[in-house]
C-alpha positions as CSV (number, residue, x, y, z in Angstrom):
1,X,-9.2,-16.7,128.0
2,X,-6.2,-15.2,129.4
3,X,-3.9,-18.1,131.3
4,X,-1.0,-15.9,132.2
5,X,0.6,-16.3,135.3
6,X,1.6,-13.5,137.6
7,X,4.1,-14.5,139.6
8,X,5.5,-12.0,142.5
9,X,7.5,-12.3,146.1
10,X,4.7,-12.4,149.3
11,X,3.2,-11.4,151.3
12,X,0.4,-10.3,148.8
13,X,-1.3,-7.4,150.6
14,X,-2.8,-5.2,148.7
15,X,-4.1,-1.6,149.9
16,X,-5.1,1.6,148.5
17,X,-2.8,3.4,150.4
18,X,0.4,4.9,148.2
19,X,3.3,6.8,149.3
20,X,1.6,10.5,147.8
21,X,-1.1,9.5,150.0
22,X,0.8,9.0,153.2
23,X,3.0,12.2,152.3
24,X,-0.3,14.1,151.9
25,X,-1.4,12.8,155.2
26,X,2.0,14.3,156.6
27,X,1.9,17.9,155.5
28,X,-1.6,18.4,156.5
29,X,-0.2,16.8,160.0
30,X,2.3,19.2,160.0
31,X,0.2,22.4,158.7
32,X,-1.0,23.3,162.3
33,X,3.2,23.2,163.5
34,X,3.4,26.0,160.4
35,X,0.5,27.8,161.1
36,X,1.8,27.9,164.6
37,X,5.4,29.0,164.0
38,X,4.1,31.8,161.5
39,X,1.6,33.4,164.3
40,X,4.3,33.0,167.1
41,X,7.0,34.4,164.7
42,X,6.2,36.8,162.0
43,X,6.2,36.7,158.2
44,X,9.9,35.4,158.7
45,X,8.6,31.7,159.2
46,X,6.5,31.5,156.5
47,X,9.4,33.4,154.1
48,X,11.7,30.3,155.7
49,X,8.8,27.6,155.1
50,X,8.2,28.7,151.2
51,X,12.0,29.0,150.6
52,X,12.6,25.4,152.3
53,X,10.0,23.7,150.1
54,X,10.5,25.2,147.0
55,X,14.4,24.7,147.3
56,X,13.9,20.7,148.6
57,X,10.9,20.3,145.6
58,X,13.2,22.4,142.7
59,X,16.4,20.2,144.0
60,X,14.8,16.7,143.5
61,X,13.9,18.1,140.2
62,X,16.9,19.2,138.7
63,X,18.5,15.9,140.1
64,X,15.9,14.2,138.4
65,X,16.4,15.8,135.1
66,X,19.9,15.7,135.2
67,X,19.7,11.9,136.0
68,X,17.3,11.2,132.9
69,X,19.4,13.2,130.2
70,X,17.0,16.1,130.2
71,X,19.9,17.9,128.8
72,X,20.9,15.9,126.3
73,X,20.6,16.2,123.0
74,X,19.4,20.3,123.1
75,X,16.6,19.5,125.8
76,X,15.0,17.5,123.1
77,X,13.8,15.0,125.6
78,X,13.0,17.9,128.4
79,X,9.4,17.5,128.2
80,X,8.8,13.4,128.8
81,X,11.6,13.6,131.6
82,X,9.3,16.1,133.0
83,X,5.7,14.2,132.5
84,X,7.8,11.5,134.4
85,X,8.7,13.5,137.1
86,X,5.1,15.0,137.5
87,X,3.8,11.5,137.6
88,X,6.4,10.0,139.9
89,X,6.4,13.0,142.4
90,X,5.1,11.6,146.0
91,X,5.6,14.7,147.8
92,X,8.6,13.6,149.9
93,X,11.0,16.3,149.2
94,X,7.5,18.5,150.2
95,X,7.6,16.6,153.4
96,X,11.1,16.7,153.9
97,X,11.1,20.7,153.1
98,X,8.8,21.6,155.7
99,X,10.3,19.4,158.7
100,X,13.4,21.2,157.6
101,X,12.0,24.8,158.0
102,X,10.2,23.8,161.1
103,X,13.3,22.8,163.0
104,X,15.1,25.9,162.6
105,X,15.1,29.0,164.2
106,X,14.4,32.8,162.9
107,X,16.2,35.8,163.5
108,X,15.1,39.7,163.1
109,X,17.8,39.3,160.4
110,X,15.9,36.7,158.3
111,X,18.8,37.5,155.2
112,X,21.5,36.1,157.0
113,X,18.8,32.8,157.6
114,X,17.6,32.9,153.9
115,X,20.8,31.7,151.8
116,X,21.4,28.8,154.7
117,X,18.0,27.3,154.4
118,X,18.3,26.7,150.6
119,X,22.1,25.4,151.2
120,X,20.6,23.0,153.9
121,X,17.6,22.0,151.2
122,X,19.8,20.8,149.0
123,X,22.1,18.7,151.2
124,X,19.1,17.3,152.4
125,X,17.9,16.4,148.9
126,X,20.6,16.0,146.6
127,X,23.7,14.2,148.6
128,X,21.3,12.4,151.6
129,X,18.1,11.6,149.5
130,X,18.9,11.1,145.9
131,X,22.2,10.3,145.8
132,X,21.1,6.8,147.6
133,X,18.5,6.3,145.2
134,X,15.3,8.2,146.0
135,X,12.4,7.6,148.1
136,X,12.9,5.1,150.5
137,X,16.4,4.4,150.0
138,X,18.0,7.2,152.0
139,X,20.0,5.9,154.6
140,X,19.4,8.8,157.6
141,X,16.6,11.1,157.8
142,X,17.1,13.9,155.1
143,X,15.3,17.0,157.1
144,X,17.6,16.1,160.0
145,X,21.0,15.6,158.6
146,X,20.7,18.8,156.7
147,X,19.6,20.5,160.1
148,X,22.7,19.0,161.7
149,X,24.5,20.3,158.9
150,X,23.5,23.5,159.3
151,X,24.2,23.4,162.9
152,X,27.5,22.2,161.9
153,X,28.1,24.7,159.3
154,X,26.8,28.1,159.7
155,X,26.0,30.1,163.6
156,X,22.5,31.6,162.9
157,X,20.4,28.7,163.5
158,X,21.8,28.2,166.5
159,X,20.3,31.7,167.3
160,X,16.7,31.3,168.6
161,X,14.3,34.1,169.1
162,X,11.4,34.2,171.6
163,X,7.9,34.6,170.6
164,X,5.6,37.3,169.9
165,X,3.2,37.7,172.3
166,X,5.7,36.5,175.3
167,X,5.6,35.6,178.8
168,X,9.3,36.2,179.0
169,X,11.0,39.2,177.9
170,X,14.5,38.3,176.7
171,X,17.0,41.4,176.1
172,X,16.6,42.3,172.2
173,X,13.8,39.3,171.5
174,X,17.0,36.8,171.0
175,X,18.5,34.0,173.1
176,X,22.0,32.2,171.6
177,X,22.7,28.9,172.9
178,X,21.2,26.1,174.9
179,X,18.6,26.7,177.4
180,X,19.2,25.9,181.6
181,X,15.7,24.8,182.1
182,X,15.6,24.7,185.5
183,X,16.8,28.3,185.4
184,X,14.3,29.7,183.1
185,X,11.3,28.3,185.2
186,X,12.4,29.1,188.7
187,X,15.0,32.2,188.2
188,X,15.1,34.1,184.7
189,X,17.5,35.9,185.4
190,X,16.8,37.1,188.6
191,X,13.3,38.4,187.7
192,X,10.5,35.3,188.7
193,X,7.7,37.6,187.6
194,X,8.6,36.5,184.0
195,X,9.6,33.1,185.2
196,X,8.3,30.2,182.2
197,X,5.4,28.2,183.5
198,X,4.7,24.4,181.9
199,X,1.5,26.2,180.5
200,X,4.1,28.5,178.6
201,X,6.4,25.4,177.4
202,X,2.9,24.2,176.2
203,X,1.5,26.9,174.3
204,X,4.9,28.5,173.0
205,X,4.3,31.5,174.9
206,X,7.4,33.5,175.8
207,X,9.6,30.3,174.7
208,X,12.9,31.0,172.6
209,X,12.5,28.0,170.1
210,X,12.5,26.1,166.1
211,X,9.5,27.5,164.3
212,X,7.4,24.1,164.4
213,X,8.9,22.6,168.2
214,X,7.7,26.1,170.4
215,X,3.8,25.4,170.6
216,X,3.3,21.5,171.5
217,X,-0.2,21.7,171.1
218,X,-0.2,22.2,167.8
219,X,2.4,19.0,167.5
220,X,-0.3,17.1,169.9
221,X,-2.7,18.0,166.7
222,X,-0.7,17.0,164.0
223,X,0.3,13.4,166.3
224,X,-3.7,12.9,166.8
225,X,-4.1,13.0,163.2
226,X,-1.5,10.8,161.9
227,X,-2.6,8.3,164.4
228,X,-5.7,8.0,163.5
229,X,-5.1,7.7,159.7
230,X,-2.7,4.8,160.6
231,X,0.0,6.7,159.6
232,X,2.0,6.3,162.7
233,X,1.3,3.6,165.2
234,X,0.2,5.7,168.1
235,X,2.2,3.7,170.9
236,X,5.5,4.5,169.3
237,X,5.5,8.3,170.4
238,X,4.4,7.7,173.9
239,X,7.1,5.2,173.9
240,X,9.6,7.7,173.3
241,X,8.9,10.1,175.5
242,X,7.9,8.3,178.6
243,X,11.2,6.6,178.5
244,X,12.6,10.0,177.7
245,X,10.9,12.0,180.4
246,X,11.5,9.6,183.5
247,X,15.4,9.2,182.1
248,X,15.7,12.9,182.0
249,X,13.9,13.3,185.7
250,X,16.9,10.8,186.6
251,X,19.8,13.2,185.5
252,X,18.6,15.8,186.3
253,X,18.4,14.5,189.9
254,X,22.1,14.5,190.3
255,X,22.0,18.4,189.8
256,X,20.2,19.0,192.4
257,X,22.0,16.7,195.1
258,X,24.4,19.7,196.4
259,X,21.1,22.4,196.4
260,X,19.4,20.3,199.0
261,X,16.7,20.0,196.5
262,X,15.1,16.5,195.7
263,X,16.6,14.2,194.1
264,X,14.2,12.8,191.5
265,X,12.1,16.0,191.3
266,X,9.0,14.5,189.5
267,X,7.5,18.1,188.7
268,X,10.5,18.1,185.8
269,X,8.9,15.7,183.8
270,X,6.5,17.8,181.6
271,X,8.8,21.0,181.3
272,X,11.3,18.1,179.8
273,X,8.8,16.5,177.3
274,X,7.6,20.1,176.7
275,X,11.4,21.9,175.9
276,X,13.1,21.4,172.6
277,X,12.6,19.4,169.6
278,X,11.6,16.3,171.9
279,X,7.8,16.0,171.1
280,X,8.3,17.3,167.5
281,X,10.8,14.6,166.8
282,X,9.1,11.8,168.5
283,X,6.1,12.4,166.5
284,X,7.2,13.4,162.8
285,X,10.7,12.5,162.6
286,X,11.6,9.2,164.9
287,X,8.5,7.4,163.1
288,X,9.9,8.0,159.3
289,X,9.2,4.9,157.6
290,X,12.7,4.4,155.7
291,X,15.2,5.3,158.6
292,X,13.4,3.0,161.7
293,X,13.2,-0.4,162.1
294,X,10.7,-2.5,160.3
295,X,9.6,-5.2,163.1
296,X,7.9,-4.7,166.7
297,X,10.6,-5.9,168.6
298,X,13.0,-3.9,166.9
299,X,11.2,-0.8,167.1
300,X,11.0,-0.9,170.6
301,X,14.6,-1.2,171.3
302,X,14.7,2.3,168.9
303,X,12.4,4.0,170.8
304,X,13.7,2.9,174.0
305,X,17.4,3.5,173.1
306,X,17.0,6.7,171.2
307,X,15.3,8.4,174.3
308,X,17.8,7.4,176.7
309,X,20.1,8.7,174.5
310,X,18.8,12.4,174.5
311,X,18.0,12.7,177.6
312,X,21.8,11.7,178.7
313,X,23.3,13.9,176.4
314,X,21.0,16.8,176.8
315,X,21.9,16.7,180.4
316,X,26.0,16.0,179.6
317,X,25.9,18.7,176.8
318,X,23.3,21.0,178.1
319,X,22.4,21.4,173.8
320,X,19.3,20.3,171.8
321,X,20.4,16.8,170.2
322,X,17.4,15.7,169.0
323,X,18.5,15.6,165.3
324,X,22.2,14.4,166.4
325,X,20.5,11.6,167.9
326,X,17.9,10.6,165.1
327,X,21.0,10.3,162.9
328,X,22.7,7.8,165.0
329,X,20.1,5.9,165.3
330,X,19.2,6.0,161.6
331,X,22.8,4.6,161.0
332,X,22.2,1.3,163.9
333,X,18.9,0.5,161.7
334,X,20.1,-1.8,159.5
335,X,22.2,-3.5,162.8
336,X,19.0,-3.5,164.5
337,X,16.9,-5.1,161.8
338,X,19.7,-7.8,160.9
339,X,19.4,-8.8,164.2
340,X,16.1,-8.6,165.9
341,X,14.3,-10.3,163.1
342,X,10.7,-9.6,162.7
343,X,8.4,-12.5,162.6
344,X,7.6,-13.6,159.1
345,X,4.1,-12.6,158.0
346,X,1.1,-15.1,159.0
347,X,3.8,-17.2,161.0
348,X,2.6,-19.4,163.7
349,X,4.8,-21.4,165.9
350,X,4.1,-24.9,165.3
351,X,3.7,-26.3,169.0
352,X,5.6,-30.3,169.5
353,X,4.1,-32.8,171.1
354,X,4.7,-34.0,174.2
355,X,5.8,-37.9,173.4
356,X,8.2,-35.6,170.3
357,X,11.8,-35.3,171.3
């Protein structure tokens, strides 16, 4: 008979769920935001998609090899280094590669697009991701410092191009720049026939956008499904952008002030919620395991904090800062779990007795 010990730290949970598996659950979440993005924009979307992915998946791997001396010695070790990485890959940098894709725009000239997209891979990979230590060790949220990087670094994705089949009709297909939104759903440019309807922000229709944020509905799919596999706890979302909507209601009431319009104009809240990268990062990028807080009560001063924060600096900067935000937050993490500690687990406060001092 055996009598060996096993001794490990608690709590001892134990669950069939594994990091491939919740990865998996991820890409089919986000299959109908690509499916989407490649209907409302051309073969240039899925060219972006493939070329994201396979750069995020090849980088890992060549970081991977190069890590484990799969060069050394005349390759003569190439072939176990690469067992290991087949049995160690959790599809992350899969994950990672289509979040990537799907918050960037395309252009009619997809070959300007096509060189970034790989640059942007590998920062997200190689210096954010595996530099740190792998999976569950990078600091900030890879897909969206390498989108801020690109913001940073090169002037195409900042170029956004409307959809296909489109309520609007923008001069040449192409908007550069942030987005008035009161102005594009009351005016357009002098022409209201074309003006953008909340049904429009909805569906996509007409809307100059990222490949995965332009349709919502497919981002309402992909938030349904990871809720109910558990993979996201469904409150933390709704959080987000009901804290975000009603803050963003708020600013935008000071713009009006001098129109004699309302103040708190209420019918703003859903073109807010439905413009941007808002819903897309509340759902897939906010909720990333590694970069948020671990306990309850610090989750909810994320949530809370994180929408406040877009919504004021959309309205100060009149620019998407979705991603901009996400890394900030990513960064006050570790502040936020230091101090808001999460109750220990099966912790019950012992109650004193009334005679105890």
């Amino acid at each position: 008979m055996d009598n060996s010990v096993v001794i490990s730290t608690p709590p001892h949970v134990k669950s069939k769920r594994t990091t491939r598996g919740i990865m998996i659950d991820v890409c089919i979440a986000l299959a109908p935001c690509a499916f989407a993005g490649c209907v409302f924009f051309g073969w240039q979307a899925l060219l972006i998609i493939l070329m994201s992915v396979f750069s995020c998946v090849a980088t890992e791997f060549v970081y991977f090899f190069i890590a484990n001396k799969g060069f050394s010695k005349k390759c003569v070790n190439a072939k176990s280094v690469c067992v290991r990485w087949m049995k160690q890959f959790d599809f992350t940098s899969v994950v990672t590669g289509i979040i990537l894709a799907l918050i960037l725009p395309t252009t009619d000239k997809w070959y300007e697009v096509f060189y970034e997209v790989i640059i942007g891979a590998v920062f997200s990979i190689a210096i954010v991701k595996m530099v740190f230590g792998g999976t569950g060790k990078n600091l900030v949220n890879p897909a969206a410092a390498g989108r801020v990087f690109m913001a940073i670094s090169f002037a195409a994705v900042t170029t956004y191009t409307a959809a296909n089949f489109s309520a609007l009709e923008f001069e040449s297909g192409i908007f550069t720049g942030s987005t008035n939104l009161w102005w594009l759903l009351n005016n357009n440019g002098g022409n209201p026939e074309t003006k953008l309807t909340v049904i429009d922000l909805f569906l996509g229709t007409g809307v100059a956008g990222c490949i995965g944020e332009t349709c919502k509905l497919s981002i309402l799919v992909g938030y349904i499904y990871l809720s109910v596999r558990k993979v996201i706890k469904w409150w933390q979302p709704l959080l987000f952008i009901a804290v975000f909507g009603f803050t963003a209601v708020f600013m935008s009431g000071f713009a009006f002030i001098h129109t004699g319009g309302y103040i708190y104009d209420m019918e703003l809240f859903l073109p807010h919620i439905f413009s941007g990268g808002v819903l897309f990062g509340a759902v897939f990028m906010f909720t990333d395991y590694c970069t948020s807080p671990k306990g309850v009560y610090g989750q909810l001063v994320y949530y809370v904090v994180a929408a406040v924060l877009v919504a004021v600096l959309r309205y100060l900067t009149k620019l998407e800062v979705t991603s901009f935000v996400i890394l900030l937050m990513n960064l006050v993490v570790p502040l936020i779990d230091k101090y808001i500690i999460a109750r220990p687990f099966g912790y019950k406060k012992i109650k004193a007795n009334k005679g105890d001092k």
